[in-house]
VEXZA-199175 format. One record per atom (N, C-alpha, C): residue in three letters; atom name; x, y, z. Coordinates in nm, 3 decimals, m for minus. Example, Ala and Ser with C-alpha at 12.3 -4.5 7.8 and 13.67 -1.06 7.14 Angstrom:
<r lodo="ALA" lumdo="N" xx="1.319" yy="m0.569" zz="0.780"/>
<r lodo="ALA" lumdo="CA" xx="1.230" yy="m0.450" zz="0.780"/>
<r lodo="ALA" lumdo="C" xx="1.320" yy="m0.330" zz="0.780"/>
<r lodo="SER" lumdo="N" xx="1.285" yy="m0.225" zz="0.708"/>
<r lodo="SER" lumdo="CA" xx="1.367" yy="m0.106" zz="0.714"/>
<r lodo="SER" lumdo="C" xx="1.290" yy="0.003" zz="0.787"/>
END
This chain:
<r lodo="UNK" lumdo="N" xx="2.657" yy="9.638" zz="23.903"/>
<r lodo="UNK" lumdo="CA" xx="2.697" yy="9.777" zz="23.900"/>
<r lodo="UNK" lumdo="C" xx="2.608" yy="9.858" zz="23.807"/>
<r lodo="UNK" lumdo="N" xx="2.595" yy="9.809" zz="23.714"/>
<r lodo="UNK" lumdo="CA" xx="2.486" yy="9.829" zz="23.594"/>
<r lodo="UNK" lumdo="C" xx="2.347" yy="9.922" zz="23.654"/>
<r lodo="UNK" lumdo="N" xx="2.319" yy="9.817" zz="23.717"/>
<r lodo="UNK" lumdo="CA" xx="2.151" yy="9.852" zz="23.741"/>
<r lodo="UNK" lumdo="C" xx="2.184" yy="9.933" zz="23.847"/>
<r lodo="UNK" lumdo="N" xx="2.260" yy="9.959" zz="23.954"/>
<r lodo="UNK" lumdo="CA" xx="2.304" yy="10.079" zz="24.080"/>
<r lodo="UNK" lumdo="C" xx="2.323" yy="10.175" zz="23.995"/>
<r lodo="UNK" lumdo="N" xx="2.341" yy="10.207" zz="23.872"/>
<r lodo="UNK" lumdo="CA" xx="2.368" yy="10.304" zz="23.835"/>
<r lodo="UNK" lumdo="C" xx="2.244" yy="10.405" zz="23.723"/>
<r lodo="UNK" lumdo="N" xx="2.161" yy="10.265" zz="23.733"/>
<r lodo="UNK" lumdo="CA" xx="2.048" yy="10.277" zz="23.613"/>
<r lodo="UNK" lumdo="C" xx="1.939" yy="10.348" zz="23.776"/>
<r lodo="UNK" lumdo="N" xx="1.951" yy="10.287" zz="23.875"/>
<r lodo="UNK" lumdo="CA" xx="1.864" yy="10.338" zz="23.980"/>
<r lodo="UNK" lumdo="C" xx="1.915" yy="10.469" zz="24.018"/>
<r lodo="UNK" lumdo="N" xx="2.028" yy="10.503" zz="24.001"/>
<r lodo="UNK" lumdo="CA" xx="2.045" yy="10.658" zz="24.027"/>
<r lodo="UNK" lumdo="C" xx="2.056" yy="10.700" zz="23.972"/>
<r lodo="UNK" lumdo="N" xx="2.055" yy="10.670" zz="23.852"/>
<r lodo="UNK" lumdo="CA" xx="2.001" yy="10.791" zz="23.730"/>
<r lodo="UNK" lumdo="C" xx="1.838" yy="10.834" zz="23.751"/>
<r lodo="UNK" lumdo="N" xx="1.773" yy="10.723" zz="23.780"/>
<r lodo="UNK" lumdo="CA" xx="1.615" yy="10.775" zz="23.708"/>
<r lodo="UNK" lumdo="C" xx="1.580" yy="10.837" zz="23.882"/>
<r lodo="UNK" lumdo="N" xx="1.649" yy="10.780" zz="23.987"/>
<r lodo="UNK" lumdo="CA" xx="1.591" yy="10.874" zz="24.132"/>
<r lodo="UNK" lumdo="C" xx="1.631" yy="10.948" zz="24.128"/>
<r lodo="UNK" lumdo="N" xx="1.769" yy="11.016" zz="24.101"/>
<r lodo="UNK" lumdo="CA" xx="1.803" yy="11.150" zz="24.057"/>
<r lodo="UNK" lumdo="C" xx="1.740" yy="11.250" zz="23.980"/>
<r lodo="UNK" lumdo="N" xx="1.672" yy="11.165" zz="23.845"/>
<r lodo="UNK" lumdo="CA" xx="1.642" yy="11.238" zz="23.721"/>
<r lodo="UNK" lumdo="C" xx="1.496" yy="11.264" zz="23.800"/>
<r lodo="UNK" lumdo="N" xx="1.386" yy="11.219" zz="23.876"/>
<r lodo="UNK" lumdo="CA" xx="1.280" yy="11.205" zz="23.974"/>
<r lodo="UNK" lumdo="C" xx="1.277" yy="11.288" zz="24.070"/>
<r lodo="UNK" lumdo="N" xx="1.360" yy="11.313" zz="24.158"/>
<r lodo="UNK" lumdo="CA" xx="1.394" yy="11.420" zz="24.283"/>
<r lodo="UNK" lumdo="C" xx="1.419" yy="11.539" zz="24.185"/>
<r lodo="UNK" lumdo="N" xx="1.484" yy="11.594" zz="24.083"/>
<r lodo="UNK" lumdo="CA" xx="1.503" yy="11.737" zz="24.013"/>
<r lodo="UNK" lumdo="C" xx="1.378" yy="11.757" zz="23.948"/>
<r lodo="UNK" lumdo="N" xx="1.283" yy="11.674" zz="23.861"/>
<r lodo="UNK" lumdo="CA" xx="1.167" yy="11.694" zz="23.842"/>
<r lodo="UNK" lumdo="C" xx="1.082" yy="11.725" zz="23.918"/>
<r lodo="UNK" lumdo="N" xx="1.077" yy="11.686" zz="24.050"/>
<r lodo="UNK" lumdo="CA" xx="0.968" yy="11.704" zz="24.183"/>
<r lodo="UNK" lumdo="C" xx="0.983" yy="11.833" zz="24.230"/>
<r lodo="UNK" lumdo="N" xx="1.071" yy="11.884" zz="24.168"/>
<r lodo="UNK" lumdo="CA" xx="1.127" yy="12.028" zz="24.216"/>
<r lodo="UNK" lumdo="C" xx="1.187" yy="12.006" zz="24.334"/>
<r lodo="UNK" lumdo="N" xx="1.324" yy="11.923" zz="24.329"/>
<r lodo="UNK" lumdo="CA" xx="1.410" yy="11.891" zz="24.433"/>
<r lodo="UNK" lumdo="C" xx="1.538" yy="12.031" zz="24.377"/>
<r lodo="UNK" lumdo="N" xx="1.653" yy="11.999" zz="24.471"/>
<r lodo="UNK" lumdo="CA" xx="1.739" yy="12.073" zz="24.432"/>
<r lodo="UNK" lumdo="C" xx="1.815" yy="12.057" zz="24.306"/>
<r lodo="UNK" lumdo="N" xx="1.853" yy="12.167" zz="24.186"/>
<r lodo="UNK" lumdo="CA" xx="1.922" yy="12.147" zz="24.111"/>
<r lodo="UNK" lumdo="C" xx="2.022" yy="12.058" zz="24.082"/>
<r lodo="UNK" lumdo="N" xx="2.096" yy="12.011" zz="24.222"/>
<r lodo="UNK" lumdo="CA" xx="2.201" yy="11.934" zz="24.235"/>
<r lodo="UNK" lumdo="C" xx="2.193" yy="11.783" zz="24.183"/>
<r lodo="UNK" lumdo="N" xx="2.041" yy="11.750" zz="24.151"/>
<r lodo="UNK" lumdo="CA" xx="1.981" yy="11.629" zz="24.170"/>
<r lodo="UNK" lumdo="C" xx="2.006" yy="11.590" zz="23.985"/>
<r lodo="UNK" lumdo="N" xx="1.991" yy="11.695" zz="23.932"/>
<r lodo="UNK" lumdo="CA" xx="2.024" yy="11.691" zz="23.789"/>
<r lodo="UNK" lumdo="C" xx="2.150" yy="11.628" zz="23.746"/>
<r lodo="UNK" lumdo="N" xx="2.223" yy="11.735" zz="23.796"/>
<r lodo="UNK" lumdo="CA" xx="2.436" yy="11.672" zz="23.850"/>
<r lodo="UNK" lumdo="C" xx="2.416" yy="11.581" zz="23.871"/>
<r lodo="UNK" lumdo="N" xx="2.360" yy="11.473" zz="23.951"/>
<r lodo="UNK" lumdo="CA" xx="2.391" yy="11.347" zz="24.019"/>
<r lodo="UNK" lumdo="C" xx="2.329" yy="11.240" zz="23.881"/>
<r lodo="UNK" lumdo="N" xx="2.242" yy="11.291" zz="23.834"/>
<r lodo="UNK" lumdo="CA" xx="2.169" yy="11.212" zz="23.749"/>
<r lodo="UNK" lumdo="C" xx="2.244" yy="11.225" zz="23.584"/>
<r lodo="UNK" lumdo="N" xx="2.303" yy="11.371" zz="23.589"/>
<r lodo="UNK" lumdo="CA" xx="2.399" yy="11.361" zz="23.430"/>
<r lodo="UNK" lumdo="C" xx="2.525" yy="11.299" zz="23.447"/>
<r lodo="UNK" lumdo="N" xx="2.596" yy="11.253" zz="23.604"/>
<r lodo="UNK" lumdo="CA" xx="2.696" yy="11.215" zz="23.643"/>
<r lodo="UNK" lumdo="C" xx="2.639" yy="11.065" zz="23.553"/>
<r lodo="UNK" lumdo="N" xx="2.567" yy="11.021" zz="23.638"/>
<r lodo="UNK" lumdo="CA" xx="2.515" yy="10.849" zz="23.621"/>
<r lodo="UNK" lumdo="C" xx="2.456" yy="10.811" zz="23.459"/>
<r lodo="UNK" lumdo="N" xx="2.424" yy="10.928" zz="23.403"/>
<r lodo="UNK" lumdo="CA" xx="2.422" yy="10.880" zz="23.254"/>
<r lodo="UNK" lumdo="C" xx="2.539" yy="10.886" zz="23.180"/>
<r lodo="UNK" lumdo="N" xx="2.665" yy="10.956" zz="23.282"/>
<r lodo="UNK" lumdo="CA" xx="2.769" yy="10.961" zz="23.146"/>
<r lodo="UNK" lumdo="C" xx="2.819" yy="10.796" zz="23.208"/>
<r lodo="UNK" lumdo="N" xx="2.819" yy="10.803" zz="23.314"/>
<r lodo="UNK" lumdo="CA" xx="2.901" yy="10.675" zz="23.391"/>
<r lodo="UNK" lumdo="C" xx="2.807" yy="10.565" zz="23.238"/>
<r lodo="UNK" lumdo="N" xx="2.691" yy="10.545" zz="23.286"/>
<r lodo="UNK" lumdo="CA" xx="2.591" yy="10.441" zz="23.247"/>
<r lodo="UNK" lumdo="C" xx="2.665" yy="10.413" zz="23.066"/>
<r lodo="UNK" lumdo="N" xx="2.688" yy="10.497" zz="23.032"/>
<r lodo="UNK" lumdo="CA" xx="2.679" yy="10.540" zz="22.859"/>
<r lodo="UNK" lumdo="C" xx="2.815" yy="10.476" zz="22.837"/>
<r lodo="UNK" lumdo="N" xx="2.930" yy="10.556" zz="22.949"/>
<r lodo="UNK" lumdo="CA" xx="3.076" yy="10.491" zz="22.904"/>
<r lodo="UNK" lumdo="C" xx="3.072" yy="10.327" zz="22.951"/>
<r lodo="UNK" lumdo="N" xx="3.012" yy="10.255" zz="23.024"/>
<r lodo="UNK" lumdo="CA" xx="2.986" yy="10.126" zz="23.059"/>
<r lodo="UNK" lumdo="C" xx="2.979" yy="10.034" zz="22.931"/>
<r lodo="UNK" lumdo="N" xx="2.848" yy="10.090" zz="22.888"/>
<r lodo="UNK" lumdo="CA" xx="2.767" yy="9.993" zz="22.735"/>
<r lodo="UNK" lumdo="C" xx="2.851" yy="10.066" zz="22.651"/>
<r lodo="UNK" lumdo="N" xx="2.937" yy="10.150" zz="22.590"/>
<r lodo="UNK" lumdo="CA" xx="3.076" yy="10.165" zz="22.487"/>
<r lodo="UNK" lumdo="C" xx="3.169" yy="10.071" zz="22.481"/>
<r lodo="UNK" lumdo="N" xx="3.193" yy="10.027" zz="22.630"/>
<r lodo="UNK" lumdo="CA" xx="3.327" yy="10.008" zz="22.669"/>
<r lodo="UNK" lumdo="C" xx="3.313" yy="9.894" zz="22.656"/>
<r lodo="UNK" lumdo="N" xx="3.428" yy="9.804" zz="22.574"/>
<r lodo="UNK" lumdo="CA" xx="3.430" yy="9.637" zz="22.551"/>
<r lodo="UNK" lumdo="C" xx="3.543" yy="9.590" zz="22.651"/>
<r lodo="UNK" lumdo="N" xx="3.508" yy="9.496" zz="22.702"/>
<r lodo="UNK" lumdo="CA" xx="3.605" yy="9.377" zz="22.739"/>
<r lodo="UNK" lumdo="C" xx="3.717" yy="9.322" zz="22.648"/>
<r lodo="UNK" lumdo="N" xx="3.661" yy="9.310" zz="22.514"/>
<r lodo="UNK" lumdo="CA" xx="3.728" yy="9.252" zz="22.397"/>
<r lodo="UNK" lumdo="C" xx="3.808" yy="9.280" zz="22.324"/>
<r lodo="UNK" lumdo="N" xx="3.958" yy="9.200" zz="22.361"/>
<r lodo="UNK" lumdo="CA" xx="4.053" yy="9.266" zz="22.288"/>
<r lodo="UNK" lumdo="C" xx="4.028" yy="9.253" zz="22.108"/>
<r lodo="UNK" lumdo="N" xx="4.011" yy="9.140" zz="22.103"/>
<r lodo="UNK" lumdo="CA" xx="3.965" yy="9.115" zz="21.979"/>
<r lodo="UNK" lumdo="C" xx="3.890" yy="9.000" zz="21.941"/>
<r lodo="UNK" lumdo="N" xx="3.809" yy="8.988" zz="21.873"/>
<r lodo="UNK" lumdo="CA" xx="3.690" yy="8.971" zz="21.797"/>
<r lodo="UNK" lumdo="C" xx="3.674" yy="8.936" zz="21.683"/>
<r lodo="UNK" lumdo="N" xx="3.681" yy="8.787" zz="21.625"/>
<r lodo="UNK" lumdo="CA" xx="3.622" yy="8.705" zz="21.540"/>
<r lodo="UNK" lumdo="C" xx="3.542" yy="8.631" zz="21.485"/>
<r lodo="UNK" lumdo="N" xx="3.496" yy="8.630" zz="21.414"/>
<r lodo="UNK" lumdo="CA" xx="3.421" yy="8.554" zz="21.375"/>
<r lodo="UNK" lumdo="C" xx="3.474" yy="8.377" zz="21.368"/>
<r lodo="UNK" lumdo="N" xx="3.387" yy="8.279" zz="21.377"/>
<r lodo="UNK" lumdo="CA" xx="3.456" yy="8.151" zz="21.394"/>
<r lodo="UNK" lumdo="C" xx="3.351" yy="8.052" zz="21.355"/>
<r lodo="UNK" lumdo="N" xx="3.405" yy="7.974" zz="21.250"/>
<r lodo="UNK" lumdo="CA" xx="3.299" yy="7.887" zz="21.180"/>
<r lodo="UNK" lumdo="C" xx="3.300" yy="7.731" zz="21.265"/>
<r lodo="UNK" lumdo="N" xx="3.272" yy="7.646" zz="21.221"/>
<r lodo="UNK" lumdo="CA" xx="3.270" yy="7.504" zz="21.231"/>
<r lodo="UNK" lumdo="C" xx="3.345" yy="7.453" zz="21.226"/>
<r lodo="UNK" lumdo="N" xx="3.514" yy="7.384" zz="21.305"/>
<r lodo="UNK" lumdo="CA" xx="3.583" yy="7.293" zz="21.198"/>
<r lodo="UNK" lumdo="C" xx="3.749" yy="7.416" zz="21.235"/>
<r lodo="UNK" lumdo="N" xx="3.674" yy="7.545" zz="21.265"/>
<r lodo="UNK" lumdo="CA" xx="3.844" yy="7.620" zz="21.283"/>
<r lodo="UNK" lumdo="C" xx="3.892" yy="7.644" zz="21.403"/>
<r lodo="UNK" lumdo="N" xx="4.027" yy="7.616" zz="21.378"/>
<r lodo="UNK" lumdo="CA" xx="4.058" yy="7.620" zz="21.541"/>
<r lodo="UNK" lumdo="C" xx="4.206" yy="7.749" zz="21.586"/>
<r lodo="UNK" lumdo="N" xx="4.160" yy="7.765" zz="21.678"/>
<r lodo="UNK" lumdo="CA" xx="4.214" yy="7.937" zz="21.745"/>
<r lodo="UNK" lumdo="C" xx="4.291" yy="7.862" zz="21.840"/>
<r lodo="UNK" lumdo="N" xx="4.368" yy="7.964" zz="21.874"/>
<r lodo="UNK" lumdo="CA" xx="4.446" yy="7.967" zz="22.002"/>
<r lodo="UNK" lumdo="C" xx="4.429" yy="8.080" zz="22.076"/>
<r lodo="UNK" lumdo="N" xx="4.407" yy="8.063" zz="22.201"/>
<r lodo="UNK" lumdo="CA" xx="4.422" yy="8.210" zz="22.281"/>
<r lodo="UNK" lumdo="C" xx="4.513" yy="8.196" zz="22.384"/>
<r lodo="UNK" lumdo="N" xx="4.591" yy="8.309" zz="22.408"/>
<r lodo="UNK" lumdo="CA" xx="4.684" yy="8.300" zz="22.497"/>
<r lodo="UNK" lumdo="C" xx="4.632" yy="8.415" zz="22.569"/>
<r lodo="UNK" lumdo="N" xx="4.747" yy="8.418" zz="22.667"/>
<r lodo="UNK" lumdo="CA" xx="4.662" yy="8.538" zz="22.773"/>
<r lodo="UNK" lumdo="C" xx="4.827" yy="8.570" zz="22.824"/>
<r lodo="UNK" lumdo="N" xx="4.850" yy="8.694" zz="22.872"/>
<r lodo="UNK" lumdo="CA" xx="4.960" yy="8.803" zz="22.890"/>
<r lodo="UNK" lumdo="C" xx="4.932" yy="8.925" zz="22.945"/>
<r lodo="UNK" lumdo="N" xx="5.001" yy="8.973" zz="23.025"/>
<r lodo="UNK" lumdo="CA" xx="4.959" yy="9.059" zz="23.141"/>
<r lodo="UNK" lumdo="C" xx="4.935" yy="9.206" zz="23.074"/>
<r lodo="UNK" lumdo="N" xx="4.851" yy="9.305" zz="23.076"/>
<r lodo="UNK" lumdo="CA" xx="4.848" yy="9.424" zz="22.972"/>
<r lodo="UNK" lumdo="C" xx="4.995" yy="9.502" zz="23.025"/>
<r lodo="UNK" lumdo="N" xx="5.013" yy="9.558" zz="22.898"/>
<r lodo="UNK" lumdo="CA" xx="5.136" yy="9.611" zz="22.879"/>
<r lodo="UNK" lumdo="C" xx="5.263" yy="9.555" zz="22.898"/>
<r lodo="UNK" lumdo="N" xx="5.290" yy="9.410" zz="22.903"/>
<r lodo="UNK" lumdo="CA" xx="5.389" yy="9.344" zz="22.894"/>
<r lodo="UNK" lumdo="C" xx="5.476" yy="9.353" zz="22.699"/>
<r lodo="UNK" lumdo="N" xx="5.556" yy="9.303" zz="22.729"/>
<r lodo="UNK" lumdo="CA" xx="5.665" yy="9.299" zz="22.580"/>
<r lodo="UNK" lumdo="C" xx="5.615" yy="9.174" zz="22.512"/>
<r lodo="UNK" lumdo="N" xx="5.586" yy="9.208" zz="22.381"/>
<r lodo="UNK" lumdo="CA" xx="5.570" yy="9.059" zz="22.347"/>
<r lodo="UNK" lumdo="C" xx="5.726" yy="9.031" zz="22.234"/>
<r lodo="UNK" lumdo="N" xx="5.802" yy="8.932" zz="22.322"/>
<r lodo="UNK" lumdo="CA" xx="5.943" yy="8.910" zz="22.194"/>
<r lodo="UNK" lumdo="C" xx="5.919" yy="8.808" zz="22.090"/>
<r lodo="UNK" lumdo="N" xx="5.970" yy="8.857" zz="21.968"/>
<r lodo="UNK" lumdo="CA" xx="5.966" yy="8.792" zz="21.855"/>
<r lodo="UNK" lumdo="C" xx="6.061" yy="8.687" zz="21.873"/>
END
């Protein structure tokens, strides 16, 4: 999805330089905000660091479920 989006940014950003239609700009500031919120956006709920020797548990739970004490 990444790179479909990295190719219509720069043919977009290419066709408005060539003196294509204005519209071509739009299509190309669309695909840099898309591109930008992509590489922000983590997968990771959370994030540790983890040495040699320690041991984690991960569980997994559906988002927005209850967690009871």
């Amino acid at each position: 999805m990444g790179a479909i989006i990295g190719w219509l940014y720069r043919s977009a950003l290419k066709r408005g330089a060539r003196g294509g239609h204005w519209a071509w700009y739009v299509v190309a500031l669309g695909a840099f905000i898309l591109r930008r919120d992509r590489e922000q956006r983590s997968e990771a709920v959370v994030s540790v660091p983890v040495k040699p020797g320690d041991r984690i548990l991960v569980t997994m739970r559906e988002l927005g479920s209850r967690i009871d004490s």
